[in-house]
C-alpha positions as CSV (number, residue, x, y, z in Angstrom):
1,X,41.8,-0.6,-12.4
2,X,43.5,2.1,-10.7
3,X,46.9,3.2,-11.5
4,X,49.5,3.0,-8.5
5,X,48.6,6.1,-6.5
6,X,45.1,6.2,-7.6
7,X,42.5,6.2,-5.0
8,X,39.7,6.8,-7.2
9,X,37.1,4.1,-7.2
10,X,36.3,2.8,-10.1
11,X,34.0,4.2,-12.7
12,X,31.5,3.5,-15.4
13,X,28.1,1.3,-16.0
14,X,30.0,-2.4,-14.9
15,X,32.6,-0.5,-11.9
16,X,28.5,0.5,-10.6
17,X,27.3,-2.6,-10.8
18,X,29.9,-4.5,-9.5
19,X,29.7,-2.3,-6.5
20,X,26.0,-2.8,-5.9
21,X,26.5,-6.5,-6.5
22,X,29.2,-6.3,-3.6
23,X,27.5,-3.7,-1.4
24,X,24.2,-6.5,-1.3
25,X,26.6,-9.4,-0.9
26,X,28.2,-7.7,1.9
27,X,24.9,-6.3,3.3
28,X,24.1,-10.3,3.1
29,X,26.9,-11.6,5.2
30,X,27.3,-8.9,7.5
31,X,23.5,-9.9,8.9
32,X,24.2,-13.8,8.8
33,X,28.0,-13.9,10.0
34,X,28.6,-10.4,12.0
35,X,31.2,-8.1,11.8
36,X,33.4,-11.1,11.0
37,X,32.7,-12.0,7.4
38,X,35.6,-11.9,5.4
39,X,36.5,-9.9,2.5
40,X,37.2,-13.0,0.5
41,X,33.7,-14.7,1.1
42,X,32.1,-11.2,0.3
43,X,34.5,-11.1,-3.2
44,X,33.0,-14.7,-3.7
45,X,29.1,-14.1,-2.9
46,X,29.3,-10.9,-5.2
47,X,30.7,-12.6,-7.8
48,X,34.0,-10.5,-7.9
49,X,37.8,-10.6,-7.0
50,X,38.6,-9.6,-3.5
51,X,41.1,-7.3,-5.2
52,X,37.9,-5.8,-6.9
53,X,36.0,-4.6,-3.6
54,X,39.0,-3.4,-2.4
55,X,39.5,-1.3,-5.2
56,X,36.0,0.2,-4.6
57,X,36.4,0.0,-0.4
58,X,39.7,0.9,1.3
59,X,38.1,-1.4,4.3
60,X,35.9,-3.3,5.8
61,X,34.4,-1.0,7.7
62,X,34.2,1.3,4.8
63,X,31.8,-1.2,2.9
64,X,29.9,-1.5,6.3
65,X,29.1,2.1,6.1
66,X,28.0,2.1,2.8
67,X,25.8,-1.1,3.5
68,X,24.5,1.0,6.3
69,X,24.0,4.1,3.8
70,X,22.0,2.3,1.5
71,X,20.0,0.9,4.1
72,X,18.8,3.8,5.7
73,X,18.9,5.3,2.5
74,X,15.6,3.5,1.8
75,X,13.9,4.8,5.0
76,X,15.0,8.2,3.9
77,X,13.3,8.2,1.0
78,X,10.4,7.0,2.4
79,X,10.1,9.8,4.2
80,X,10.5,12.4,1.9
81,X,7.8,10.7,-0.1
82,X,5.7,11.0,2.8
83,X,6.3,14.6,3.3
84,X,5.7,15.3,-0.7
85,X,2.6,13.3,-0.5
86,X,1.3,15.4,2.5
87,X,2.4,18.4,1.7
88,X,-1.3,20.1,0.9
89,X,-2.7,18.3,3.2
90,X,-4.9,20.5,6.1
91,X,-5.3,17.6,8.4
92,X,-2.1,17.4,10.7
93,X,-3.2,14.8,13.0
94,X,-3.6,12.6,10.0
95,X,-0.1,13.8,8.7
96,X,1.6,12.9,11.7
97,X,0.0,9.4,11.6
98,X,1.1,8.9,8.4
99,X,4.5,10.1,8.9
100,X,5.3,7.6,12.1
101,X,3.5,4.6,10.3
102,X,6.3,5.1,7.7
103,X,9.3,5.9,10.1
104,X,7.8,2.2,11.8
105,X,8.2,0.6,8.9
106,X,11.9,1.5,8.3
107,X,13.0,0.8,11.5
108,X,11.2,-2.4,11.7
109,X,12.0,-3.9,8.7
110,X,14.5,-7.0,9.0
111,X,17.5,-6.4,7.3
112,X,17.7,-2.4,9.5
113,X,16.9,-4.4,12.6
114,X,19.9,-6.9,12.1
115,X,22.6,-3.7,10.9
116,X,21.2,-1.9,13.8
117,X,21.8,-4.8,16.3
118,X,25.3,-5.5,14.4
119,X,26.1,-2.1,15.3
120,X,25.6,-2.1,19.1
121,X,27.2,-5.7,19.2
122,X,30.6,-4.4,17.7
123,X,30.9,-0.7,19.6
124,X,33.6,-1.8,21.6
125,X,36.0,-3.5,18.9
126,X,34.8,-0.3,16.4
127,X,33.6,2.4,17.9
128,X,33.9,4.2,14.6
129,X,30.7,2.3,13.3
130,X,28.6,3.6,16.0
131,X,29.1,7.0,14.2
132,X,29.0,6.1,11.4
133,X,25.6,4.5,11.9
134,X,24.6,7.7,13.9
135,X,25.4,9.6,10.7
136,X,23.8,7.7,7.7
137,X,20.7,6.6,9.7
138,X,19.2,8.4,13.1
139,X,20.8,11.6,12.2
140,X,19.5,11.7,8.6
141,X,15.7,10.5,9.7
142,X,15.7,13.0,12.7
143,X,16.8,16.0,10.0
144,X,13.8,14.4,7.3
145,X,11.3,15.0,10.5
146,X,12.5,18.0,11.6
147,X,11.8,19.5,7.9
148,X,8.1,17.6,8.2
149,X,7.3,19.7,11.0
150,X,8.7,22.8,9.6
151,X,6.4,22.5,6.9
152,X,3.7,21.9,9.5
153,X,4.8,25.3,11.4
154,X,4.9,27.6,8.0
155,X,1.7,26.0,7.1
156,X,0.3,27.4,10.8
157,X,-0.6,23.4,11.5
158,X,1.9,23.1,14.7
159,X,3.1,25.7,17.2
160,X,7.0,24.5,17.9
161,X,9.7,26.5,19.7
162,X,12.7,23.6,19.4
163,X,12.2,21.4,16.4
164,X,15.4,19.0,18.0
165,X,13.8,18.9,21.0
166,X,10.1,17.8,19.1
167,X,11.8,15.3,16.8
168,X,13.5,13.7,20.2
169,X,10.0,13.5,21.3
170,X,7.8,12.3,18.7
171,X,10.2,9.6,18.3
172,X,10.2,8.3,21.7
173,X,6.5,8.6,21.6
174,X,5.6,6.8,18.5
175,X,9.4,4.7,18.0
176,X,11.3,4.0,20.4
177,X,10.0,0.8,21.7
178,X,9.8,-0.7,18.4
179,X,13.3,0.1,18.8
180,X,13.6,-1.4,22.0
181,X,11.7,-4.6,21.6
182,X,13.8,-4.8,18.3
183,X,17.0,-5.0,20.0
184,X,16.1,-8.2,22.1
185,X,14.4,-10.0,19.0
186,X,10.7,-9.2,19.5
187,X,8.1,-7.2,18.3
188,X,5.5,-5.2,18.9
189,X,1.5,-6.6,18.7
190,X,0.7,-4.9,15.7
191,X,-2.6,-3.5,18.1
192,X,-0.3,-2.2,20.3
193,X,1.9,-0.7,17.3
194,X,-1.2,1.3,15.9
195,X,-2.1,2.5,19.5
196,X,1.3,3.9,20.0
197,X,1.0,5.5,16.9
198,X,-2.3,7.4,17.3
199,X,-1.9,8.0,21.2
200,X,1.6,9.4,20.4
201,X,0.8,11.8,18.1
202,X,-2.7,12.7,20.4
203,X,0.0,13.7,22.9
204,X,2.3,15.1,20.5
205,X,-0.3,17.3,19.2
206,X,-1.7,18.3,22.8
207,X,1.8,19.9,23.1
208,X,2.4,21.7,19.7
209,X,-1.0,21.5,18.3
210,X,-2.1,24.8,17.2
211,X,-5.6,24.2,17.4
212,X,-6.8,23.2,20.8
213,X,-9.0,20.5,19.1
214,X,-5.6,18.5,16.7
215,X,-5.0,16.4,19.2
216,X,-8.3,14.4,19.6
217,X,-10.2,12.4,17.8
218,X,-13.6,10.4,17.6
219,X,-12.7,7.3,20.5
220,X,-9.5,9.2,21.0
221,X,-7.4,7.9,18.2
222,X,-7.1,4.0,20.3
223,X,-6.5,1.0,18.3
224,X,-7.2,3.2,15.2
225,X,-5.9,1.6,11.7
């Protein structure tokens, strides 16, 4: 443990596990009993003293972040295997499908859903969160997309003058009411999902396209799988 003055987390194989096991327990309770899970009941699900998880969080909302991190963490990676995957690839239209089917399935899944939700239910007690969230997850998938259509634009594939204002759109043509729906408890048909996906990037590409033909496709991309 850390000597009087020390504000060093702990260190080593079981100070690493014992911070997973508590970032999971906490990632648990947060999504079942809000905001207002206690320390102590985290301590307990982890399997750990509550003098433990405060020696490796200064605060509750310090382990929320980090639950948040590692949540988003997961989408982030997702991404970048997308974009390693694609990387040779010469169809773009088909990269760009690919690319929102993934960034779907982060923001859909469950567990992101509820922390997302958690989030906008506890701005006005801690606005910090928001920022936080802001930070570790939107912030972090909007830079992973920007660097996917870079590639694109080296490659000569796309044609765009403001990446910022591209990643903006191409999430709220291919996203955002997954987002949406999300925030109310429901979900999208999943033949609606996949017409979002390949009408959104049709219109994506009709913008920043750099071949006049990118954005269509044989029945126009509808209801495509």
């Amino acid at each position: 443990m850390p000597s009087v003055g020390d504000t060093r987390a702990p260190s080593g194989k079981r100070a690493e596990r014992n911070r997973q096991a508590i970032v999971a327990a906490a990632g648990e309770m947060f999504i079942r009993e809000g905001f207002d899970a206690g320390m102590d009941q985290i301590a307990a699900a982890a399997g750990v003293s509550k003098v433990t998880v405060y020696n490796h969080f200064g605060s509750k909302e310090e382990l929320f972040i980090e639950v948040v991190g590692q949540a988003m963490g997961a989408a982030h990676t997702t991404m970048a295997e997308v974009r390693t995957r694609l990387a040779e690839t010469g169809d773009v239209r088909e990269t760009l499908v690919q690319t929102a089917r993934a960034m779907v399935a982060a923001a859909t899944d469950p567990a992101r859903l509820a922390l997302r939700n958690l989030v906008t239910g506890e701005l006005r007690r801690f606005p910090d969160l928001g920022t936080a969230y802001q930070r570790r997850g939107p912030a972090q998938s909007a830079a992973a997309l920007g660097e996917v259509f870079r590639d694109l634009c080296e490659r000569g594939l796309l044609t765009i003058p403001d990446l910022e204002l591209a990643v903006v759109q191409f999430f709220g043509l291919t996203l955002y009411h997954h987002l949406i729906a999300g925030s109310i408890g429901a979900g999208v048909r999943p033949e609606l999902a996949d017409r979002l996906i390949a009408d959104g990037v049709d219109l994506f590409l009709t913008r920043y396209g750099s071949q006049p033909e990118a954005g269509r496709s044989s029945g126009g991309g509808r209801g495509s799988g």
